[in-house]
LOSE-513936 format. One line per field, with one value per residue (C-alpha): chain; residue in one letter; x, y, z. Coordinates in Angstrom, 3 decimals, decimal comma. Layout:
N
chaine: c(A | ...)
residu: c(a | ...)
px: c(X | ...)
py: c(Y | ...)
pz: c(Z | ...)
This chain:
337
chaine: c(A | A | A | A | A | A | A | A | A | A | A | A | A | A | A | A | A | A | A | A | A | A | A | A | A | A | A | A | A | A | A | A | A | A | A | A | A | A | A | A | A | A | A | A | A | A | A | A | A | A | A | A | A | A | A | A | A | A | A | A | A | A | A | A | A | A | A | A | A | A | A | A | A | A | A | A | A | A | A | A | A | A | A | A | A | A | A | A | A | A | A | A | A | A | A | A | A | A | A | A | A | A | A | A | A | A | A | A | A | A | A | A | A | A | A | A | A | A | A | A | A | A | A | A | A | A | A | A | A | A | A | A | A | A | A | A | A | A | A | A | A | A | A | A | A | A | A | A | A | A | A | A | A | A | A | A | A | A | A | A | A | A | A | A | A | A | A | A | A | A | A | A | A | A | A | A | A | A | A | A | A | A | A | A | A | A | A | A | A | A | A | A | A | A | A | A | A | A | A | A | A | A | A | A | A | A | A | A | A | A | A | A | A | A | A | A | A | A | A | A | A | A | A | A | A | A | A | A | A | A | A | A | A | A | A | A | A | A | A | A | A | A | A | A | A | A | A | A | A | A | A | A | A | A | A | A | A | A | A | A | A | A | A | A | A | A | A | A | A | A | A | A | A | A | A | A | A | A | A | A | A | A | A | A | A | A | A | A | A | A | A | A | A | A | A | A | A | A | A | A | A | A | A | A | A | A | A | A | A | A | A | A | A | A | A | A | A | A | A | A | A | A | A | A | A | A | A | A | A | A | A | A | A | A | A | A | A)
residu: c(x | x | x | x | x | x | x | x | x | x | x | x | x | x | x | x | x | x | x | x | x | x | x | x | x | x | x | x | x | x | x | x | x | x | x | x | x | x | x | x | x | x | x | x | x | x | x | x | x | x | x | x | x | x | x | x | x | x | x | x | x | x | x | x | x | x | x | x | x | x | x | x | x | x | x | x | x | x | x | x | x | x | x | x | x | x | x | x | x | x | x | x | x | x | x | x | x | x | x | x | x | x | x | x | x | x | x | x | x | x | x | x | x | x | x | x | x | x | x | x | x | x | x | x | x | x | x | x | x | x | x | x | x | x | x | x | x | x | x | x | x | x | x | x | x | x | x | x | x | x | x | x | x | x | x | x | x | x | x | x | x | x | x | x | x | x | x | x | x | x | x | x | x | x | x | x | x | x | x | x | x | x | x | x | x | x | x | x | x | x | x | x | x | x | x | x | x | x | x | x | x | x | x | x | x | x | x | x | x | x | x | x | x | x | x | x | x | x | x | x | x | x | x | x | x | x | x | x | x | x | x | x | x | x | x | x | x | x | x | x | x | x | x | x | x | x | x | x | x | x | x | x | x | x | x | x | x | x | x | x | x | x | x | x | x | x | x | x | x | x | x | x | x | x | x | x | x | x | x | x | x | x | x | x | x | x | x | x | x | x | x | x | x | x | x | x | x | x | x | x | x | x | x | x | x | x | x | x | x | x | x | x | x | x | x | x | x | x | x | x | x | x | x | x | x | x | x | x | x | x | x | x | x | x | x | x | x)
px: c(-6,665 | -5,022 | -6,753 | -4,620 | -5,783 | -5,633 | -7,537 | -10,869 | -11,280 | -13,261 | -10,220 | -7,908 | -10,294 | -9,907 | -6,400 | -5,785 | -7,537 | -5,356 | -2,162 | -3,319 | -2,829 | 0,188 | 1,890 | 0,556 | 0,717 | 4,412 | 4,123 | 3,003 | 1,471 | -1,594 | -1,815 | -2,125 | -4,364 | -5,516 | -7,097 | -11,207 | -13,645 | -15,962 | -19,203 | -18,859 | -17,000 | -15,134 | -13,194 | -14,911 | -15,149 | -17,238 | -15,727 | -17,488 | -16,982 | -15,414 | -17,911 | -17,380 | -18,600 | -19,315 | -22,655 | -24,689 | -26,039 | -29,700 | -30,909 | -34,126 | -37,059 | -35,174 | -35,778 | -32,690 | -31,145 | -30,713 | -27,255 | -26,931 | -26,487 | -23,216 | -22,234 | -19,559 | -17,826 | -17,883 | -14,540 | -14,217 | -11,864 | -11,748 | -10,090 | -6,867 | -7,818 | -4,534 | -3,836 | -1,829 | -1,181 | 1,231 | 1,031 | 1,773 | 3,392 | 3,296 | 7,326 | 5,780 | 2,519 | 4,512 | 7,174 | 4,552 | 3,172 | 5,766 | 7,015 | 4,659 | 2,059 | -1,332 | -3,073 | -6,030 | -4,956 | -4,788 | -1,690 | -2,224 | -0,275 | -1,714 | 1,719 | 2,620 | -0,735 | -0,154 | 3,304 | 2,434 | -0,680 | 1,762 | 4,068 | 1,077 | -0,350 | 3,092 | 3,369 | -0,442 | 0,912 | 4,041 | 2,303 | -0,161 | 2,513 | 4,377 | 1,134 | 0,531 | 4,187 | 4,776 | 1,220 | 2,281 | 6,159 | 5,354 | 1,379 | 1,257 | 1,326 | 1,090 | 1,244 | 2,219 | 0,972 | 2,717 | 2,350 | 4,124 | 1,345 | 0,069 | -3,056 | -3,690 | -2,788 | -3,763 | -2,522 | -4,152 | -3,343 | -1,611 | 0,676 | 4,130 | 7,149 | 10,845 | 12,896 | 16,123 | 19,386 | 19,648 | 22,450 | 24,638 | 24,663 | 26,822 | 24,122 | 20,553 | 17,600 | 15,447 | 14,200 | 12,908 | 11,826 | 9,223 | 8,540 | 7,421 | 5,795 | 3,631 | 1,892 | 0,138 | -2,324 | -3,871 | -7,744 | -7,828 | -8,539 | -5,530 | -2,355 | 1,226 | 2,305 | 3,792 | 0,828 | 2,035 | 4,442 | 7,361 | 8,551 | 12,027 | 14,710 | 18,144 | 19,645 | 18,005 | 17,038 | 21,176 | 21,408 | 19,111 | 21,450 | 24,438 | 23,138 | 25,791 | 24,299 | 24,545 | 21,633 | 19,362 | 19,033 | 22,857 | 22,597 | 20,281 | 21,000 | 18,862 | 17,858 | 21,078 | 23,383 | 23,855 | 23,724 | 21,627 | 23,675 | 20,379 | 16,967 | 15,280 | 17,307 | 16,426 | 12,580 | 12,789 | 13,597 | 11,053 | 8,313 | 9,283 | 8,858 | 5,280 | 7,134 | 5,910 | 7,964 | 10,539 | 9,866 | 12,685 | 11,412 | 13,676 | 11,578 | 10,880 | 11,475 | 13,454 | 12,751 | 12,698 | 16,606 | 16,891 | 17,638 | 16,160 | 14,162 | 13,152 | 10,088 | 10,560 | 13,781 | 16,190 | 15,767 | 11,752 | 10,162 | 6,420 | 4,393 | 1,252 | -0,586 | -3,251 | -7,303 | -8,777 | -11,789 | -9,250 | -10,860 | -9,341 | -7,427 | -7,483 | -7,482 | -6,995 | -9,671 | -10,620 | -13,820 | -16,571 | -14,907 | -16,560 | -13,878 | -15,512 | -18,883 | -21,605 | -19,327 | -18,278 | -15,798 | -11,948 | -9,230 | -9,887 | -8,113 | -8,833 | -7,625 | -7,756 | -7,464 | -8,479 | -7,713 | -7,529 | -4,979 | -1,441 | 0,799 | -1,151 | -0,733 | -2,938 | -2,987 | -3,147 | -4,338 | -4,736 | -5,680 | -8,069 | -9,600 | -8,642 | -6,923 | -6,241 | -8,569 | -7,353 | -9,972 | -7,780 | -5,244 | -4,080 | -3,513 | -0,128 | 2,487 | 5,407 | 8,784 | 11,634 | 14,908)
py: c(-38,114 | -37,572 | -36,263 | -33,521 | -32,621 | -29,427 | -27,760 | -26,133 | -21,937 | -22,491 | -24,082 | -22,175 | -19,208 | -20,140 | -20,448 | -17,108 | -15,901 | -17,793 | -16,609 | -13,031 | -12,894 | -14,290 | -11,857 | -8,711 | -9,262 | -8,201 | -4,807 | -1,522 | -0,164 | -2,512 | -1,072 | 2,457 | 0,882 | -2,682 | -4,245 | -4,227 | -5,588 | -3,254 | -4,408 | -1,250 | -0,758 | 2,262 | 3,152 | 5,358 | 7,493 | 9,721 | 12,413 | 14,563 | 18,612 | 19,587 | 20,912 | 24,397 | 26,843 | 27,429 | 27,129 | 30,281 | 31,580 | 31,155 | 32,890 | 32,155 | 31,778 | 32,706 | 30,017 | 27,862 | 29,393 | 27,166 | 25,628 | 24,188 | 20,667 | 19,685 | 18,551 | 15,798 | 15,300 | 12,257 | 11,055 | 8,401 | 6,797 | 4,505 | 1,229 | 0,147 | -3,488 | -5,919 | -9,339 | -11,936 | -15,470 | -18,171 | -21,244 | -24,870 | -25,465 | -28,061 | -29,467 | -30,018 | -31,366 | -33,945 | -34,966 | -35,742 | -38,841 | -41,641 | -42,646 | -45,486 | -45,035 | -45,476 | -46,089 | -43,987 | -42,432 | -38,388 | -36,274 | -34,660 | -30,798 | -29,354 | -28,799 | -26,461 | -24,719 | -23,715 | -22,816 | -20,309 | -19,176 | -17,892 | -16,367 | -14,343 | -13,859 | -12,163 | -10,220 | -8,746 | -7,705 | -6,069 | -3,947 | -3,108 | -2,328 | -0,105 | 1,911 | 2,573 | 3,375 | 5,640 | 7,293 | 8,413 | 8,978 | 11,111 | 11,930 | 10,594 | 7,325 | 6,304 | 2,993 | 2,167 | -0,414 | -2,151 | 0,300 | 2,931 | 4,990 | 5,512 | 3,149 | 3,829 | 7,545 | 9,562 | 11,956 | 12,866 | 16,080 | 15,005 | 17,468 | 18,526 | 19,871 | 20,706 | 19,859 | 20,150 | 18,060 | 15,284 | 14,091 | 16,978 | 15,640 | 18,750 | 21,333 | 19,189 | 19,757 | 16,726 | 17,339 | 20,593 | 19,201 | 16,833 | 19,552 | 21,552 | 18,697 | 18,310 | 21,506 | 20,532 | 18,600 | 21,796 | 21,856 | 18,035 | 16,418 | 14,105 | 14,046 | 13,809 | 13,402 | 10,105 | 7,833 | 8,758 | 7,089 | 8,220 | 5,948 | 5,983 | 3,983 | 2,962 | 5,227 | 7,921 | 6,832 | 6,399 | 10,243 | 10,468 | 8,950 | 10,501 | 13,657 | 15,826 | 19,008 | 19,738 | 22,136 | 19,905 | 15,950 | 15,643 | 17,106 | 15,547 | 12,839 | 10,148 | 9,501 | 9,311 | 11,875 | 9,135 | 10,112 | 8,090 | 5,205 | 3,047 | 3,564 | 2,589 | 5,529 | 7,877 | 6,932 | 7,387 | 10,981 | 11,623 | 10,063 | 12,105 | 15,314 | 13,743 | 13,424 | 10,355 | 7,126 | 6,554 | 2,773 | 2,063 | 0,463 | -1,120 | -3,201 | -2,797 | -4,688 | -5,792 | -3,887 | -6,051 | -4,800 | -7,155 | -3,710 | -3,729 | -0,203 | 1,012 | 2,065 | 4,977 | 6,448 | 8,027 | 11,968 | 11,327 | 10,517 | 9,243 | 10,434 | 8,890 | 10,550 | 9,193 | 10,690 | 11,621 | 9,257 | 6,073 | 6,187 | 4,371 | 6,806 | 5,350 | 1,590 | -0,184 | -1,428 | -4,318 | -3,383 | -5,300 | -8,242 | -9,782 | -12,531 | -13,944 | -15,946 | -13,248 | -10,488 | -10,291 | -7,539 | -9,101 | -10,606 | -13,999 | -16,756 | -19,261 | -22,314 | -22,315 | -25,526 | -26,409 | -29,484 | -27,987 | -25,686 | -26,674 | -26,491 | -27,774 | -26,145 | -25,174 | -21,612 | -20,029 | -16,688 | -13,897 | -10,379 | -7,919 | -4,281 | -1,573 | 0,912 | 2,998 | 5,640 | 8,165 | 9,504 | 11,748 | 13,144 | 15,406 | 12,450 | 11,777 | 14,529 | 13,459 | 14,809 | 15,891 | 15,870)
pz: c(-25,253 | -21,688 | -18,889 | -16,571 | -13,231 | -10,811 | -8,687 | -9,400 | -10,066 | -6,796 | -4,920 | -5,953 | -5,135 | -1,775 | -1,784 | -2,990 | -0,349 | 2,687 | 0,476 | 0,217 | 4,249 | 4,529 | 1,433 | 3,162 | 6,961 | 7,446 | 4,984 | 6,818 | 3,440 | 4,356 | 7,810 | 6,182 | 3,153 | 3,516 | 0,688 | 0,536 | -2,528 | -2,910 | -5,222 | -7,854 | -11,220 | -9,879 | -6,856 | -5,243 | -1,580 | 0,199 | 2,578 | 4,884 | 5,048 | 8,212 | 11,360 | 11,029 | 13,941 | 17,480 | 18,968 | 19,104 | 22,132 | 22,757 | 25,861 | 28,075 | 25,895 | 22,790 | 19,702 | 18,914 | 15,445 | 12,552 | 11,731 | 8,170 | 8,134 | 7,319 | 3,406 | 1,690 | -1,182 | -3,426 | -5,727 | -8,025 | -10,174 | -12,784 | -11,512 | -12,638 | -14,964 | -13,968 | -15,413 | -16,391 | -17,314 | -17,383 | -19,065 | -18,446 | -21,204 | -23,963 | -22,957 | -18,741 | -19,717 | -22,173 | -19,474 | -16,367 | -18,401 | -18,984 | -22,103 | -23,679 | -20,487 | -22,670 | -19,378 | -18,572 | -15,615 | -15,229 | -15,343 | -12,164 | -13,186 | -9,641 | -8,298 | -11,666 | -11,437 | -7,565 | -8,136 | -11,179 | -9,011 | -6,059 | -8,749 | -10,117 | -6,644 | -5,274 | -8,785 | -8,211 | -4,376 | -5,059 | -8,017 | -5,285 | -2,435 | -5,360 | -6,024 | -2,457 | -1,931 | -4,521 | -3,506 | -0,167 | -0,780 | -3,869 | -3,500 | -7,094 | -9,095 | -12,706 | -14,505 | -18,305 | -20,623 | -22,811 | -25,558 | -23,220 | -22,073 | -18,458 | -18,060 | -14,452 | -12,925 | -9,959 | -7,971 | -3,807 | -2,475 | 0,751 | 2,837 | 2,189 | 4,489 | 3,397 | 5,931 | 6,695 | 4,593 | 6,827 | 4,980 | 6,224 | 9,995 | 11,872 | 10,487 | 10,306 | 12,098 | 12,092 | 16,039 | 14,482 | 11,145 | 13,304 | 15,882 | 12,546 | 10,251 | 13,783 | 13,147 | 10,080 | 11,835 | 12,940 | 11,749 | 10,091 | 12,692 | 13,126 | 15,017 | 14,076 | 17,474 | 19,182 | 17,080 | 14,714 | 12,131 | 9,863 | 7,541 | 5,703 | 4,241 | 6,184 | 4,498 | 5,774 | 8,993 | 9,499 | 8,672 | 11,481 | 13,867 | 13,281 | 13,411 | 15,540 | 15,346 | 19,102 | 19,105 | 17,278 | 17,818 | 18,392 | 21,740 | 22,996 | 26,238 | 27,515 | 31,024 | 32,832 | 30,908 | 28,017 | 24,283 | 22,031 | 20,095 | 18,532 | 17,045 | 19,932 | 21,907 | 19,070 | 19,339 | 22,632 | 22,409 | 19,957 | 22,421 | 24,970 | 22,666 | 21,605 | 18,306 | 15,526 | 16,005 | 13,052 | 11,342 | 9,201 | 5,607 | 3,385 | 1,255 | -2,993 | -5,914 | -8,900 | -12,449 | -15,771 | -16,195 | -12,603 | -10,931 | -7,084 | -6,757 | -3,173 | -2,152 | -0,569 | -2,180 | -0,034 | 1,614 | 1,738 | 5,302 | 5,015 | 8,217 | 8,920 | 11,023 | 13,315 | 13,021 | 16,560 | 15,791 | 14,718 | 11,437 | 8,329 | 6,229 | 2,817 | 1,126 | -1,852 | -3,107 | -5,585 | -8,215 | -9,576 | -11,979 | -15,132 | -14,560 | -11,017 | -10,826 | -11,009 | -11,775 | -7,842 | -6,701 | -6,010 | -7,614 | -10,096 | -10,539 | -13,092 | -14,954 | -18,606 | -20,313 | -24,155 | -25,734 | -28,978 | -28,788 | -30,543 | -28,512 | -25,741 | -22,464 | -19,561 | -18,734 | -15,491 | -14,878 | -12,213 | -12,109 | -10,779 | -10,864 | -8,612 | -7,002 | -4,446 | -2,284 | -0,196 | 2,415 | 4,487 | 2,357 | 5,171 | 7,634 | 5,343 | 5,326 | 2,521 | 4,141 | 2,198 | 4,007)
């Protein structure tokens, strides 16, 4: 019976790991929520209550009063258990030994194995950029099963502003609509000022810039007396008015019907704001996992291969548990313009 060769769970362990860098490194959602392993079987957070108060006055000789210490919340979820497989199949495995080889050498199916690992690998990342995504565009996600129902739901209470129709550029007010969404950082401890980001699609970034509404955006004029013609111009205004800096974010995916489905769908802006302390505001992170060596937290990878099963194949699988945590819903304000 033939031998096949490929590379170890433990090898390809660490190649998922070098991979995982290089499929999130360009995408801002891991900026806002980077991916962690966390050694529990649910997602779960701590958050601290706010420090309420101003210090009491004490006066000479008078005994110090008693503040109450300050309290927390804890949330948890239950994880989100992905997976999938795909085989080597039966037709490949046949075709990599020559016809009437009986020689005793291995069919070395590496190259197959690696190639189905990255297609599982950039599968497992775009299902993780859509939950984060959809998260902070719509302050809700939920994910079906194959039988239809939603598997893996949760929704985060993050902030809200109406804004003006962008799309109608002689009347809309996106100068104000900023000026406005800046407020809500009052009393959370974060600012929405020029650290912070908005994200939107083309689409509605280009409503943005041909905004003529002369008392809003429109009218504004750069240094010299010149209107604004390009993004950079446009961000430049909004710096000088301590205003977040617009990122425009085009990226998504293709549906099973081949369809390509933004991220963030048109008329939403996605402002990130930035905490006073430079503290994290949420990630995604990756559970405790029956399927690694001692039940460690992260995604698995593994090479399945039994020499009884007709047909024959070798099976390669990927998957993990998790989801996403949110520790500063308020540092996210969802925009609808």
């Amino acid at each position: 019976m033939p031998t096949y060769t490929y590379p170890s769970n433990l090898e390809l362990k660490e190649i998922q790991q070098s991979l995982l860098a290089v499929l999130t490194q360009n995408d801002p959602i891991f900026e806002i929520m980077p991916i962690v392993e966390t050694d529990a079987a649910l997602v779960a957070w701590e958050q601290e209550d706010d420090y309420i108060g101003l210090q009491q006055i004490r006066g000479y000789n008078g005994a110090p009063n008693t503040v109450k210490a300050v309290g927390g919340k804890r949330f948890q979820i239950e994880p989100g258990i992905y997976g999938e497989m795909l085989p080597v199949d039966e037709l490949e495995i046949t075709t990599r030994r020559g016809f009437g080889d009986q020689s005793a050498r291995p069919v070395n199916v590496s190259d197959l194995v690696r190639k189905r690992q990255d297609q599982l690998m950039t599968r497992e990342v775009n299902r993780i950029r859509h939950i984060g995504w959809t998260l902070v565009s719509t302050g809700t996600f939920s994910i079906n099963g194959p039988d239809g129902l939603a598997h893996h739901t949760d929704t985060f209470s993050l902030q809200t502003h109406a804004g003006s129709d962008w799309s109608t550029v002689a009347t809309a007010t996106p100068l104000v609509d900023f000026r406005n969404a800046k407020l809500l950082g009052r009393g959370y401890s974060v600012n929405f000022g020029a650290q912070a980001k908005a994200y939107a699609n083309s689409t509605t970034v280009n409503y943005m810039l041909n905004n003529t509404n002369t008392a809003d955006i429109g009218g504004k004029r750069l240094n010299g007396g010149n209107s604004f013609n390009s993004l950079k111009d446009m961000n430049s205004v909004l710096l000088d008015n301590d205003l977040p800096q617009v990122v425009p974010y085009d990226e998504g995916y293709k549906n099973d019907a081949n369809s390509f489905q933004l991220f963030i769908p048109n008329d939403k802006v996605v402002i990130v704001g930035r905490r006073s302390d430079g503290g994290r505001i949420a990630e995604y992170q990756m559970t405790r996992n029956a399927n690694n060596a001692n039940e460690a937290p992260g995604a698995y990878t593994k090479v399945v291969d039994d020499p009884n099963k007709v047909p024959r194949t070798v099976e390669v699988h990927h998957g993990h548990n998790g989801g996403p945590a949110i520790y500063f819903p308020s540092a996210i304000i969802i925009m609808s313009v």
